[in-house]
N, C-alpha and C positions, 0 to 999 in steps of 0.2 A: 802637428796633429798626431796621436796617437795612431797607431794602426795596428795595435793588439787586437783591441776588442773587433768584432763583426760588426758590420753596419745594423742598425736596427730596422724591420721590414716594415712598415707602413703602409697608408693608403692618398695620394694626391688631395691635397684639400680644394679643389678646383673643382672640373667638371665631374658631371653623372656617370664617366665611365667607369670609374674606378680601379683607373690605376694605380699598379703598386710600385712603389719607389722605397730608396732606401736612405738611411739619415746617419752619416756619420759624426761623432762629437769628439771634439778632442779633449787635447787636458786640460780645458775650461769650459763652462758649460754654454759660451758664448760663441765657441767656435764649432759653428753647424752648418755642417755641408752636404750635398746632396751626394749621393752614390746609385752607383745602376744596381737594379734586382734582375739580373739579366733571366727567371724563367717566372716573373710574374704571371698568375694565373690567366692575367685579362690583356696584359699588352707586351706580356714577354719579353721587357728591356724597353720596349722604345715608351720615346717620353718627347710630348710635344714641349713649346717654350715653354707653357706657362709650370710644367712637371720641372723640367730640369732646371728654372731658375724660384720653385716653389723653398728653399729654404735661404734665400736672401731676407725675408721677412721676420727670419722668428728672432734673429738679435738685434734686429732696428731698431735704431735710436728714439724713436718715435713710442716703440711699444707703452704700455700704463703699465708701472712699474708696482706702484701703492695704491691702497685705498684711497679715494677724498670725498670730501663733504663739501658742499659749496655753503660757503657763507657772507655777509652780507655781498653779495651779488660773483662774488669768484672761488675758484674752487680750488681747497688747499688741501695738503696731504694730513689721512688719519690713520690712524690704528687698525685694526681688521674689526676688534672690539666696537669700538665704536662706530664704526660705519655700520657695522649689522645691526646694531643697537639701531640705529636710525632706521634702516629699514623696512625692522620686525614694528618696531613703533609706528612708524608709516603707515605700512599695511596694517597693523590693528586698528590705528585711528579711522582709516580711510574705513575699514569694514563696518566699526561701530556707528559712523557719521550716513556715511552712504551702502550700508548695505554690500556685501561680498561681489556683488556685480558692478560695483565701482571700481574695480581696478579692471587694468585690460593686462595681457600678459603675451609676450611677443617672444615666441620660441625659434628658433635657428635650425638652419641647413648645414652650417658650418657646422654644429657640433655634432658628438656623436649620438647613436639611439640610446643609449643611458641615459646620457645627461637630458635629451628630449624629453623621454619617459617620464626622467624627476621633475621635469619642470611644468609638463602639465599633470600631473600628481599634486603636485607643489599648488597648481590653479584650483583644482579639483577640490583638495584636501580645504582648500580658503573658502571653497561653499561656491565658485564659479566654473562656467563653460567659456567665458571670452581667454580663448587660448587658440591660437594661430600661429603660424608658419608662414615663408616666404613662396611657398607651391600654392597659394593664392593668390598671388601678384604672377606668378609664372602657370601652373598647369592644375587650377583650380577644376576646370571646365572640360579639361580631357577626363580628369580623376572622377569626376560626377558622371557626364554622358559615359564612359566606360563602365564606371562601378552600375550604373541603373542595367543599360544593354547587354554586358557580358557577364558583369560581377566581380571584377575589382580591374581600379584606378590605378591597374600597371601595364608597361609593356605586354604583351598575348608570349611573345617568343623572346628568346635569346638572342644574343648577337652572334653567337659563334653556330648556330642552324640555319640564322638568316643569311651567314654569308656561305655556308656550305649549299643551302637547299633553293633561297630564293632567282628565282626568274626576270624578276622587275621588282623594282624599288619605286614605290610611288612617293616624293619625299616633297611634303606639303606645310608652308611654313616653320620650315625648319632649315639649318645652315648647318649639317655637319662638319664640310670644309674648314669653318672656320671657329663651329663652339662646340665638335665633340674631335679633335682633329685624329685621335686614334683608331676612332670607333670608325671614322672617312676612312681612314690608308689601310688600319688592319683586318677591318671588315670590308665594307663596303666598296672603297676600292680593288679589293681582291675579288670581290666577287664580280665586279665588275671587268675585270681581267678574264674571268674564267667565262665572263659569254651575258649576264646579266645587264638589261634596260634600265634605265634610269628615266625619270618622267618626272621633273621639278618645276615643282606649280609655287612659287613665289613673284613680287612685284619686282624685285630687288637682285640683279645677278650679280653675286658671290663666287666665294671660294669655292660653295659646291661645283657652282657653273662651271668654273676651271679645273677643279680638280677630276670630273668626267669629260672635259671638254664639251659639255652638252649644248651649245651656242652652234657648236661648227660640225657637232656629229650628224647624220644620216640617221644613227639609230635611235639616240638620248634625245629628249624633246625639253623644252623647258617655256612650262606657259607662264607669260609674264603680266598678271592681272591685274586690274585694279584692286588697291587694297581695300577689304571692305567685300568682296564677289565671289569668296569662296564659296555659299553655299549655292547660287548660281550658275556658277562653275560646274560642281559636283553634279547639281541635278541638271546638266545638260551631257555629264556624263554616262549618270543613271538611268534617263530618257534615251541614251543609247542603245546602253547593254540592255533593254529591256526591247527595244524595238528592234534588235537585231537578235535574238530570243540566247544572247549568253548570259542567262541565268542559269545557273546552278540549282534545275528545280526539286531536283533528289535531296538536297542540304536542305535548302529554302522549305519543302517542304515536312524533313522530318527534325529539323535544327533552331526553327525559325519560326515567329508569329509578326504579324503587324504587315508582309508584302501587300497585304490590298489597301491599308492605310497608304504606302506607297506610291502606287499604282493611281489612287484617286489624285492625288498630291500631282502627280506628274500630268494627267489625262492633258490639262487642255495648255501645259506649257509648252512656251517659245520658244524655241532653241537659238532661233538664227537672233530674235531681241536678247536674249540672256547672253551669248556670246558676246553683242554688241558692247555690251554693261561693263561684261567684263573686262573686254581691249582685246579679245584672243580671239586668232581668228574659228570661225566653229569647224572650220576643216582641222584645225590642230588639238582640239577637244576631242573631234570622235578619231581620230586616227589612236591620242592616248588612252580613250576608253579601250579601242581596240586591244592595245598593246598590255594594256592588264587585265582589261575580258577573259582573254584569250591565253592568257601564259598558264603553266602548268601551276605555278606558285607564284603568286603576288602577293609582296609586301608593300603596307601604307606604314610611313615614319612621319609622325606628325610633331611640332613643336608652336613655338609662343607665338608664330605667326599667326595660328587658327585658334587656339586660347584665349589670347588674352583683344576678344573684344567682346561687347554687350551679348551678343549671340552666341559665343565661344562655345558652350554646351549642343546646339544647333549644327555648327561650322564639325565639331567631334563626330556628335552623331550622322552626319551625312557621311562622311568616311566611314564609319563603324556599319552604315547601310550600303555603300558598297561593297566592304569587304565581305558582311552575310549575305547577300544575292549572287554573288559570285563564287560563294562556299571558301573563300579564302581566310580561314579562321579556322583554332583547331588543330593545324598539322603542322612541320617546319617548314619554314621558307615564308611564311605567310603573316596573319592578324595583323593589330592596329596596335602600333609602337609610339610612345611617345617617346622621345630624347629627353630628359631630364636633364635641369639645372647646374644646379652646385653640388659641392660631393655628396650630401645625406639628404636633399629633396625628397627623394623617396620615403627616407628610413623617419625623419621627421613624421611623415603622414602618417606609415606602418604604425609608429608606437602611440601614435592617441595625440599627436599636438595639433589636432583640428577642434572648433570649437563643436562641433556636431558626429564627432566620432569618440570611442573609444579604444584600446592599441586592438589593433588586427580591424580594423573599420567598423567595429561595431558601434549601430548608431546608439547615445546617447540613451534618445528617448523608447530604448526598447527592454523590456523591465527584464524580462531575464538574463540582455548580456550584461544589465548596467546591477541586476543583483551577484552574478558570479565575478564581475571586477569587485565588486565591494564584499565580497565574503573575503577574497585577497587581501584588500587594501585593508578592511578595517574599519570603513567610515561610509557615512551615503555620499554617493556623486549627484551633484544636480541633474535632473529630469529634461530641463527644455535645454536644445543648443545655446551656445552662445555667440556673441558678437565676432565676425570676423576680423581680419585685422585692420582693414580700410573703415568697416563699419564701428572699432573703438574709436580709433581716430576721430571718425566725423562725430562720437558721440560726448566726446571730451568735452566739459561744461555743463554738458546736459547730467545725460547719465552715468559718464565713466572721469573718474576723477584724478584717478592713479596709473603709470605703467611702470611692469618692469619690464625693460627690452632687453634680451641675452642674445647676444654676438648678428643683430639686427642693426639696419639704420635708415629707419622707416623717414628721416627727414631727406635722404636720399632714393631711396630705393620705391615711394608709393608716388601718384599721380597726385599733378597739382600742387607741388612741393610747395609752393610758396602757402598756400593755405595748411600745410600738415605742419610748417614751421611756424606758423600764428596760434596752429593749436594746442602746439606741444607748448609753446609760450605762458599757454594761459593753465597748464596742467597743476594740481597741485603740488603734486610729486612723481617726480621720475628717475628710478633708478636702474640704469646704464651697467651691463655687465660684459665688458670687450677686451681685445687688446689692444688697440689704437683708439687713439682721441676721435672717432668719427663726430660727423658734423651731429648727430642726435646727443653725441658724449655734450654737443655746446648748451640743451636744454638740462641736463642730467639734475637732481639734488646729490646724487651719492654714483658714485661711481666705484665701479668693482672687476680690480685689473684680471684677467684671465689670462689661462695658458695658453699656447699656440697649439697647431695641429700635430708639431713636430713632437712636443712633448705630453700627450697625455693617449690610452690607451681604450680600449670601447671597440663599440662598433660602426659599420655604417654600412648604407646599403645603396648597390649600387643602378643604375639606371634599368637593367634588364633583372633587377628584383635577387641578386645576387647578396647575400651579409657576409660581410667581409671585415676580418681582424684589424685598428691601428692598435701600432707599440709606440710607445712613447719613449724620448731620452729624457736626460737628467733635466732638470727647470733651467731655465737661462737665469731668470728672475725670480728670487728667495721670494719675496711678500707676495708673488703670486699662485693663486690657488687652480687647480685645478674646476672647471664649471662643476663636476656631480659634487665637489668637496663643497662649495660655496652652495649648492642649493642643499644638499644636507643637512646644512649648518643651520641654514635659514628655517628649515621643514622643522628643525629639532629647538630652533627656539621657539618659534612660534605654536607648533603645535603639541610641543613636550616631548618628551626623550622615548616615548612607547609610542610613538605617533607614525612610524612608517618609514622613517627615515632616517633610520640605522643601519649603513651599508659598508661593507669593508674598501669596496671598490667596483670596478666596471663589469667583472665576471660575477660577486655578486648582486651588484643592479639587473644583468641579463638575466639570472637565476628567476629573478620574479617577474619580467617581462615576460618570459616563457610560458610563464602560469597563466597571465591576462591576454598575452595574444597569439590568438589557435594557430596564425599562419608563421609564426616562430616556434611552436612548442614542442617540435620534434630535435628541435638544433641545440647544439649544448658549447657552450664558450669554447670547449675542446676542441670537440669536434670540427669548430668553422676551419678548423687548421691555419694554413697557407691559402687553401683556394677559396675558403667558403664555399655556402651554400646558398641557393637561389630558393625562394617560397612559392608557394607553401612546402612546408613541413611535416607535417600535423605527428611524425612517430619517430623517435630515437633513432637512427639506421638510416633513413628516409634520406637520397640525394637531392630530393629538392625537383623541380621540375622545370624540364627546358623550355616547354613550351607547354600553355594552358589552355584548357576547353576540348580535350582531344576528344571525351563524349558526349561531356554536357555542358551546358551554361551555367555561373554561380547566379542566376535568377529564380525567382521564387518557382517561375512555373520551370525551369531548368531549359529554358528556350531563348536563341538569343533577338532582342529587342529591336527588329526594323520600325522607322516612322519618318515619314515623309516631315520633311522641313522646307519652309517657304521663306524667302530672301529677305532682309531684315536690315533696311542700310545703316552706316554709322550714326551712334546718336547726333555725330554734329559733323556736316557736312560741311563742303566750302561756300562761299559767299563773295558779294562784292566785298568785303570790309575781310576777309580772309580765304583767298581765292587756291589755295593749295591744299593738299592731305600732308599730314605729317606722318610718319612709318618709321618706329624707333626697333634697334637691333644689338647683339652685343659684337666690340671685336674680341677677336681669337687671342690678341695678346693681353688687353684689358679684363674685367669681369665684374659685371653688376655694378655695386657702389663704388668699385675699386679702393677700397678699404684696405686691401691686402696688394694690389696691383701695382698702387699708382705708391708703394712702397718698395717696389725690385726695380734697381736697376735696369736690370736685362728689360721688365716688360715694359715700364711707361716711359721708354727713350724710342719703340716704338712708335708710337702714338702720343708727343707729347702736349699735347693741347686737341680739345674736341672741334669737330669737324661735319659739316653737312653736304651730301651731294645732290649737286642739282641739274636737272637734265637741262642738253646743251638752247633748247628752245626756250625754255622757261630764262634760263640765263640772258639770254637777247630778249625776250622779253623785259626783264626786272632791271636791265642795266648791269647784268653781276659778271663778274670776269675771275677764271680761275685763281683762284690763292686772294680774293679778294677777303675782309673782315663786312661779315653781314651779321642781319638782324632779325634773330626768328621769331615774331609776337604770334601769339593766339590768347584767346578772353582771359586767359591766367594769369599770362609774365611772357616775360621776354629772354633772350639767353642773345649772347654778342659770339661768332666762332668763325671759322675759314671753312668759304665754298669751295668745294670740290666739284668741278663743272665736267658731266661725266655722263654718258649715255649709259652706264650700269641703271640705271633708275626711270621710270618713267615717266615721260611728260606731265605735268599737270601734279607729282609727285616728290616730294622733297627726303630724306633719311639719315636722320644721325642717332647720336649712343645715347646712355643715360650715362657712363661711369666719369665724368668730367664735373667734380665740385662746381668748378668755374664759368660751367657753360651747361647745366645736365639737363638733356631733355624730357627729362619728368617736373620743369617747370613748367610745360606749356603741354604733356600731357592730361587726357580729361579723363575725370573719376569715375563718372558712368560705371554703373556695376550691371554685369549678365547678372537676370534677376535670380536663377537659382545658384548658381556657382557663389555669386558674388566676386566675380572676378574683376578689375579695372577692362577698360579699352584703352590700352595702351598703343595699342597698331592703327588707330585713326583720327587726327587731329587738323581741326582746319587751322592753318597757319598764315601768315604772309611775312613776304622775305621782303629786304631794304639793306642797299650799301650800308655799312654803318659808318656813322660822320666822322673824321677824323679827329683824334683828340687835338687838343690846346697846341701842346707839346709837339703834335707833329705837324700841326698846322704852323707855327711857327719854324720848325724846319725848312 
C-alpha cells in the first residue's frame, strides 16, 4: 500500500451519527482500507464495528461492475449507451401510455444530498410527485407530528449540548446501545457519567439496558411495555405531571396553545387500567414522570420503536406534549430528538425526496414555495403530493407502472415482502440503480452499477441536522459511474441539454440546492469544511444552530402545538389462530437490508443467520427449547430461524430483524399505514411460533 498520499476524510455510510472516518487506497484502486480521523468533528477517532470494518465492501466480489439489460428472462451485460437508451425510452413510453404519474421513483439514504436533490428533480422535471425515501419506512411520523408542533421534522438539539446540558434522557423506542453505538459511549454515556438519569421506556431490553446498567440501577428505570402502549403510557405520565402541578405554566402559557385540548383528553382517564395495558407497574410510571417533571433539563430521544406504527404521528406527539408542558424545549439539554437511520435520512428529506415536499420542506402544494423552486429549476412542478413509497407499491398495476429504485430495496426493506415481491413481478419496468445485486436487482429490466460510498464526494447530513463533506478515492470499478453522473445523463437525455441538468459535480449541484432550500442557503461547499454546519442556515457567516426554538416555534401561529392523543391499539392484534406480537429491531453489527452488511466479513460472522427471541414462559408453552429451528407464520408468510429463549423480551412477545434475505422479518410484517404519515406498522404483528419439522435429510440422520 502506498503511504505517500493522506488518507482521504470522509463520512461512515452506516448510521445517522455521522461519523468521520478516513479511506486509504493504494496502488490499485482495489486496495481500500480503512484509516483513523483521529479529530473527527463528531466522534473524534472512535469508530464502532460497523465504521472500522465500513470499507471491506467497496472491492467485493459481488459489487455490479457493468450496465445489464435483461433479456429473454436473464440479465446480461450492456453498454452504458444502451442501457440509458432503454431507460430514457422506458420512462417516455411509460409517460405517454400512462401518464407521468405512472412511474414511482425510490430515492436513497445511502446516497448523498446532491445526488437526492437530482433524483427528485429528475421525478419532478418527468411531470410527478411519487418520489420517496426510506425515512418513510423509518421516521415518517416523528418528521410530520414534529414539523406540524414545532416546525421541522429534526432533532430540537445537538448531541454535543445534550450531553454537556441534559439532566435525564428519556430514550423511547429507540436502541442507542446498539444502532447509534457512538452517539451511546460519546454522548450519552458521558453524560451519564457526569450525573444524568436515564428512563428507557421500550418492550425489548437491549444494549441500552446494559450499556446504563438500567435493570439493576436505583437511579436509571427502564419500563418495559407492551408494544403497541406508548400513547397510554405517556398519558399516564402526563395525567401525572399535571396532577402534581409540574407544569411549566410560565412556557405553557406564553410558548404554547392546545393545554386545555389536553387537559379534557386526560379529565376522566385511568391511570391504575392504562398502566395495566401496558404491563408497567403504575408506581414505575409516576416515579419516571417524576424524574423528568422535575429535572432542570430533560431530554426525550425517540426512535422506530414509536414511528413506525399505524399511530406513529400520535405516539410523536404525545412526547412532543410532554416535552411543551414541562417547558423542556428550546434551550440545551432538552426537546424531542429523533435518532435517525442510515447515514443521509435526514439529508434525503432536507433536499425534497418526499412526495409532499419540496428541498428545505416546503410543501408542494403551496404556490409560492412551489413558484420560487420553479423560477430556479425552470419548469412547473406538479401541484398535488405524490404517492409515497409503500403507497407506489401497492399501486403498481393500477396506477403506477414503472420504477426507478436508486440505491433502495424495497423487496427487502418494506412490509409484507412477499406481496411487494408479486408486485414488483408484475411491474412493467424497473430500473435498479446499486452496487450489489440486491434482491429487488432480481425484478430489475435494466440495471445501473453505481459507486460506493468510499468513492464519490457530496454531502450528507447528519442525525442532529449537522451537513457534512464526503471525499471520495479513485473508482474501484472503471464502467461504474458515479449516481449524480448517471442521473444527469438521464435528465440530459430526456429532457434535453438546457433542461437543468448540466452540472460539473457535487459542489456544483450544492450551488443550486442552496438557491431552493432556505435552511441550507447560508452554507457554501467551502465553507462546510471539516466540521460542517448544522441548519438552519439562512446567511453566509451563519454557524448553523445547536439547538432550535430558543424563542419561537416554526408554527404558523409561532406557538408550539400541544393535543391530547387517545390510545389507538395495533391494527392487528393477536388471536386464537395467532396468539403472539411480533416486534422487529435492527442489530448493531447488521443494518437494514444488509445489502452492504451481510458483505464484510467482520459484520455478518457476527450474526450469521437471523434469529428470534422468545420469552422463557411462551417457550414452555410452544414446546420451543433454546437454539431450537422454529416457525414464524402471521396472515402473510412464514420465515424458518433459531429461537433465542431469553427473558430480554416479554411474555406474550416475540423480536427479530429484518436484515436476513433467508429468514426477513418484513415477510410477516403488516402494511397498515398511520393514516397521515403513511408510515408501515412495523413494531406490531400477530404471529405464532412452531418447532420447525425436521428436514428429510436429517430425519434420516
Amino acid at each position: 500500500m502506498s503511504t505517500d498520499d493522506e488518507p482521504t476524510k470522509t463520512i461512515c455510510p452506516y448510521c445517522g451519527v455521522g461519523c468521520g472516518i478516513a479511506v486509504q487506497q493504494g496502488d490499485e484502486p482495489a486496495d481500500v482500507r480503512f484509516a483513523p480521523w483521529g479529530d473527527a468533528p463528531v466522534n473524534e477517532g472512535r469508530v464502532c464495528i460497523k465504521g472500522g470494518a465500513a470499507t471491506e465492501v467497496v472491492a467485493h466480489e459481488d459489487r455490479l461492475t457493468e450496465p445489464q439489460i435483461r433479456e429473454d428472462g436473464e440479465l446480461r451485460a450492456a453498454s452504458w449507451d444502451e442501457a440509458l437508451s432503454r431507460v430514457v425510452a422506458e420512462l417516455e413510453r411509460i409517460r405517454d401510455e400512462h401518464g407521468p404519474d405512472g412511474m414511482g421513483f425510490y430515492s436513497s439514504s445511502k446516497v448523498t444530498n446532491e445526488e437526492n436533490y437530482l433524483f427528485q428533480k429528475l421525478a419532478r422535471r418527468f411531470g410527478t410527485n411519487n418520489v420517496d425515501n426510506c425515512t418513510r419506512m423509518c421516521h415518517a411520523s416523528t418528521v410530520y407530528a414534529l414539523g406540524e408542533s414545532l416546525g421541522a421534522g429534526a432533532m430540537t438539539n445537538s448531541m454535543a449540548d445534550l450531553r454537556d446540558a441534559a439532566d435525564v434522557f428519556w430514550i423511547q423506542g429507540a436502541n442507542p446501545g446498539e444502532q447509534h453505538p457512538i452517539a451511546n459511549s460519546q454522548y450519552f454515556r458521558q453524560a451519564v457519567l457526569d450525573g444524568a438519569t436515564v428512563v428507557q421506556v421500550d418492550p425489548h431490553a437491549n444494549k441500552t439496558t446494559e450499556s446504563f446498567d438500567v435493570a439493576a440501577s436505583d437511579r436509571h428505570l427502564h419500563l418495559q411495555l407492551e408494544p403497541g402502549t406508548d400513547i397510554p403510557l405517556l398519558n399516564v405520565v402526563l395525567k401525572t405531571v399535571l396532577e402534581n402541578d409540574w407544569v411549566d405554566e410560565e412556557f405553557v402559557a406564553e410558548r404554547t396553545e392546545g393545554v386545555a385540548d389536553l387537559r379534557e383528553t386526560l379529565a376522566g382517564f385511568d391511570k391504575e387500567a392504562a398502566a395495566e395495558e401496558c404491563g408497567v407497574p403504575l408506581a414505575d410510571i409516576e416515579r419516571a414522570a417524576e424524574v423528568y417533571a422535575t429535572a432542570e433539563n430533560a431530554a426525550i430521544f425517540t426512535g422506530m420503536g414509536m414511528s413506525q406504527h399505524a399511530c406513529g404521528v400520535d405516539n410523536v406527539q404525545n412526547e412532543i406534549n410532554l416535552a411543551l408542558v414541562t417547558g423542556n424545549v428550546g434551550r440545551p439539554g432538552t426537546g424531542v430528538n429523533p435518532l435517525r437511520g442510515q447515514n443521509n435520512v435526514q439529508g434525503a428529506s432536507d433536499v425534497g425526496a418526499m412526495p409532499d415536499v419540496l428541498p428545505g420542506y416546503q410543501p408542494v402544494d403551496d404556490d409560492g414555495a412551489r413558484e420560487g423552486v420553479e423560477d430556479v429549476w425552470g419548469f412547473e412542478v406538479p401541484s398535488e403530493p405524490g404517492l409515497t413509497n409503500v403507497e407506489i407499491t401497492h399501486s403498481i398495476g393500477d396506477t403506477v407502472h414503472g420504477l426507478y429504485v436508486m440505491g433502495e430495496n424495497p423487496v427487502m426493506s418494506e412490509p409484507n415482502a412477499n406481496r411487494v415481491a408479486d408486485l414488483l413481478d408484475e411491474t412493467e419496468f424497473v430500473v435498479v440503480q446499486d452496487i450489489f445485486p440486491t434482491e429487488t436487482v432480481e425484478y430489475a429490466d435494466v440495471v445501473l452499477p453505481a459507486t460506493s460510498w468510499a468513492e464519490r464526494g457530496g454531502t450528507v447530513t447528519n442525525t442532529d441536522r449537522r451537513v457534512q463533506r464526503m471525499r471520495g478515492v479513485e473508482k474501484v470499478h472503471e464502467e461504474t459511474r458515479h449516481d449524480f453522473d448517471i442521473l444527469t445523463e438521464v435528465g440530459r437525455r430526456l429532457f434535453g441539454a438546457d433542461a437543468g441538468f448540466d452540472f460539473d459535480g457535487p459542489a456544483d449541484i450544492f450551488a443550486e440546492l442552496r438557491e431552493v432550500c432556505p435552511i441550507y442557503h447560508g452554507m457554501t461547499y467551502d465553507a462546510l469544511g471539516e466540521a460542517g454546519i448544522h441548519w438552519p442556515c439562512y446567511e453566509p457567516g451563519d454557524e448553523g444552530d445547536q439547538y432550535l426554538y430558543a424563542d419561537s416555534f416554526d408554527t404558523p401561529s409561532g406557538l408550539g402545538q400541544i393535543e391530547g392523543v387517545r390510545h389507538q391499539p395495533p391494527r392487528e392484534t393477536p388471536d386464537e389462530a395467532y396468539p403472539l406480537i411480533l416486534t422487529t429491531a435492527r442489530l448493531e453489527e447488521h443494518y437494514n437490508t444488509g445489502t452492504m452488511s451481510r458483505r464484510s466479513e467482520t459484520l455478518s460472522r457476527q450474526h450469521p443467520e437471523n434469529f428470534v427471541d422468545v420469552h422463557p414462559a411462551d417457550a414452555e408453552r410452544y414446546g420451543v427449547e433454546d437454539g431450537d429451528s422454529v416457525t414464524l407464520e402471521s396472515r402473510r408468510g412464514e420465515i424458518t430461524l433459531t429461537a433465542h429463549v431469553t427473558d430480554a423480551i416479554k411474555e406474550g412477545v416475540v423480536w427479530t430483524t429484518p436484515h436476513f434475505a433467508a429468514a426477513s422479518g418484513n415477510v410477516l410484517t403488516n402494511d397498515a399505514l398511520d393514516e397521515r404519515a403513511k408510515i408501515p406498522e412495523y413494531k406490531a404483528a400477530a404471529v405464532d411460533v412452531t418447532v420447525a419439522a425436521a428436514s428429510d435429510e436429517a430425519a434420516d440422520d
